[in-house]
C-alpha positions as a Python dict, from the first residue, in 0.01 Angstrom:
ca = {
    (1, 'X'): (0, 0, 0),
    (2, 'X'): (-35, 344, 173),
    (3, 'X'): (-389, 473, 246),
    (4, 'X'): (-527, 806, 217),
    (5, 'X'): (-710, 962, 535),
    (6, 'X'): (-936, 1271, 490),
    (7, 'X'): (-1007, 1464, 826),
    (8, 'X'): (-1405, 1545, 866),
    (9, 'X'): (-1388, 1726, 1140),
    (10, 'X'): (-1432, 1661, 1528),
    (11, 'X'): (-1764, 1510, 1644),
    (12, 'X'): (-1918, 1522, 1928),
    (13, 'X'): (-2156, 1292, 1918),
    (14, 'X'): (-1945, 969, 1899),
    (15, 'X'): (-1787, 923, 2225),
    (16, 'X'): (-1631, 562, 2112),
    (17, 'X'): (-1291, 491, 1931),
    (18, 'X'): (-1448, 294, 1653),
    (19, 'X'): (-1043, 150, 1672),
    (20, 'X'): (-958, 12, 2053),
    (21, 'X'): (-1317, 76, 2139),
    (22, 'X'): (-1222, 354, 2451),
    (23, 'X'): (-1551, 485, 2566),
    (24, 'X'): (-1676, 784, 2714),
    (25, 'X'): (-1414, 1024, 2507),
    (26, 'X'): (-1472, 1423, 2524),
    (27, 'X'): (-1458, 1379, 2118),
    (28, 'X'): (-1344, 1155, 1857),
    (29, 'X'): (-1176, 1231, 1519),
    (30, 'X'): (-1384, 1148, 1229),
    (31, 'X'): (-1156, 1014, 947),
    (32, 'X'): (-1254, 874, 559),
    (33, 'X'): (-1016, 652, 522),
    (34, 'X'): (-967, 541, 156),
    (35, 'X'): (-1297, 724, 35),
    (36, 'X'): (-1501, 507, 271),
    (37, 'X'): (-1760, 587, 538),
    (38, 'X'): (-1640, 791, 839),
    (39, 'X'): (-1475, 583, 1143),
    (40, 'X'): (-1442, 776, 1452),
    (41, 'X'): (-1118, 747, 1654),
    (42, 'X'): (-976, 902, 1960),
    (43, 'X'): (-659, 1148, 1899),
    (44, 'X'): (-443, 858, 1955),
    (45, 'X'): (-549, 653, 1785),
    (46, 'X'): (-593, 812, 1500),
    (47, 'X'): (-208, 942, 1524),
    (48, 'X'): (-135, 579, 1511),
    (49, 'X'): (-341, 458, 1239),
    (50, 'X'): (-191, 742, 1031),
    (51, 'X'): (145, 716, 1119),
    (52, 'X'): (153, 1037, 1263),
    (53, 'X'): (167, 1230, 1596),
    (54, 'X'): (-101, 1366, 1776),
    (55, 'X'): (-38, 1719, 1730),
    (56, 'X'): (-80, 1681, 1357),
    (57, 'X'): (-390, 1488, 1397),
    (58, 'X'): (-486, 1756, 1633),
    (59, 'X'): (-442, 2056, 1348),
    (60, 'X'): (-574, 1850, 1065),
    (61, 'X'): (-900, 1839, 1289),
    (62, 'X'): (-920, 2153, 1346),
    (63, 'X'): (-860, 2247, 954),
    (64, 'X'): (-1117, 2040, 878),
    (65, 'X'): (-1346, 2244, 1127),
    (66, 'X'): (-1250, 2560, 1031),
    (67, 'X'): (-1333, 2459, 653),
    (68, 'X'): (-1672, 2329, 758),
    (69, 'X'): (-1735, 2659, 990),
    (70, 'X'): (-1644, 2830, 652),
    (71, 'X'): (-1877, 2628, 462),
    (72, 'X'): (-2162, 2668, 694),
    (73, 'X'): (-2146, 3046, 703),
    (74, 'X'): (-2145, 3137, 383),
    (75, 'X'): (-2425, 2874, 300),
    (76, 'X'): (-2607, 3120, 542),
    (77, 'X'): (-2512, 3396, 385),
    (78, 'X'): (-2637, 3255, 60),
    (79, 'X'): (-2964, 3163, 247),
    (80, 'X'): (-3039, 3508, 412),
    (81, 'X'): (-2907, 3670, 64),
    (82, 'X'): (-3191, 3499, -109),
    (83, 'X'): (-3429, 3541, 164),
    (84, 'X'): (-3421, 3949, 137),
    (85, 'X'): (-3364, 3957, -239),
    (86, 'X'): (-3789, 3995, -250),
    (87, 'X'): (-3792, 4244, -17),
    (88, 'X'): (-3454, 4479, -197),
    (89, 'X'): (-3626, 4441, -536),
    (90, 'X'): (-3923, 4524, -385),
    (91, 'X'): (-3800, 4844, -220),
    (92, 'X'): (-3592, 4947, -557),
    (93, 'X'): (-3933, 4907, -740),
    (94, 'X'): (-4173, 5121, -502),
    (95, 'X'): (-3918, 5329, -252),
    (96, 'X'): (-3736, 5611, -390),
    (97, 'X'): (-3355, 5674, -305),
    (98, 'X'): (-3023, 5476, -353),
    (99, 'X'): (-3036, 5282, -40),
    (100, 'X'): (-3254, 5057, 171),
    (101, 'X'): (-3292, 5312, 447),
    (102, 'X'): (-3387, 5568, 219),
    (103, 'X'): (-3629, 5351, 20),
    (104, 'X'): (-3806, 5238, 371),
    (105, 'X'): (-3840, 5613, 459),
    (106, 'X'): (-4001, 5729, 175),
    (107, 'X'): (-4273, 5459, 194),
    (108, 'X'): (-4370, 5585, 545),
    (109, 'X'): (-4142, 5347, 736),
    (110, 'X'): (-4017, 5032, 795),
    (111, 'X'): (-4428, 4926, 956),
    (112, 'X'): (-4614, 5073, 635),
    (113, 'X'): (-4336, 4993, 409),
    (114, 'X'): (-4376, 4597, 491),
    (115, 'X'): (-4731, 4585, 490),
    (116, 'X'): (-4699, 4671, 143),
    (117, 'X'): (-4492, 4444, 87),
    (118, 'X'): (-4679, 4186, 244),
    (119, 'X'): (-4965, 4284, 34),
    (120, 'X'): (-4789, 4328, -254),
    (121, 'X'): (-4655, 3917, -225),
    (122, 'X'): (-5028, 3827, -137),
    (123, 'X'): (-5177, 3981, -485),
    (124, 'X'): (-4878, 3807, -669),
    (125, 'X'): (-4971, 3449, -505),
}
């Protein structure tokens, strides 16, 4: 029966093969292994238990970083994109011009311009 391995990623944390039980590694591999919970093995290991070689394991890992670098940044991006949305709409509404700069300027500057804001949010709570 052949198994399926999905790469998570490197980890840092885990130091121990979870297969031969070498300590004290820079990094381990952290595998799911036929859907199941992550085991953490060393490079070598984890060549072995996938019938592989460790360069392979080696760019897998690094895929899988990569994708969760992706992942993470554009979460961010998603985060800080909601976080200003407030503050654009509020600047379309009361500033005048095409463009946040412009907007900021014509409310007296980016100092006055926020403490409207600010006071704007505080009558709407």
């Amino acid at each position: 029966m052949l198994m399926s391995a999905k790469f998570l990623g490197t980890c840092d944390d885990v130091n121990v093969c979870d297969c031969c039980g070498k300590k004290d590694l820079k990094a381990t591999v952290a595998l799911s292994i036929d859907d199941g919970e992550a085991v953490y093995y060393g490079v070598v290991c984890a060549a072995r238990a996938l019938k592989t070689d460790a360069k392979t394991v080696r760019s897998e890992t690094r895929k899988a970083d990569d994708e969760k670098h992706r992942a993470k940044m554009e979460a961010d991006r998603l985060a800080h994109e909601a976080k200003m949305r407030p503050w654009q709409e509020f600047l379309a509404k009361h500033g005048e011009g095409r463009d946040m700069f412009t907007q900021i300027q014509s409310l007296g500057g980016f100092k006055v311009a926020w403490a409207k804001y600010e006071e704007n949010n505080l009558k709407i709570v």
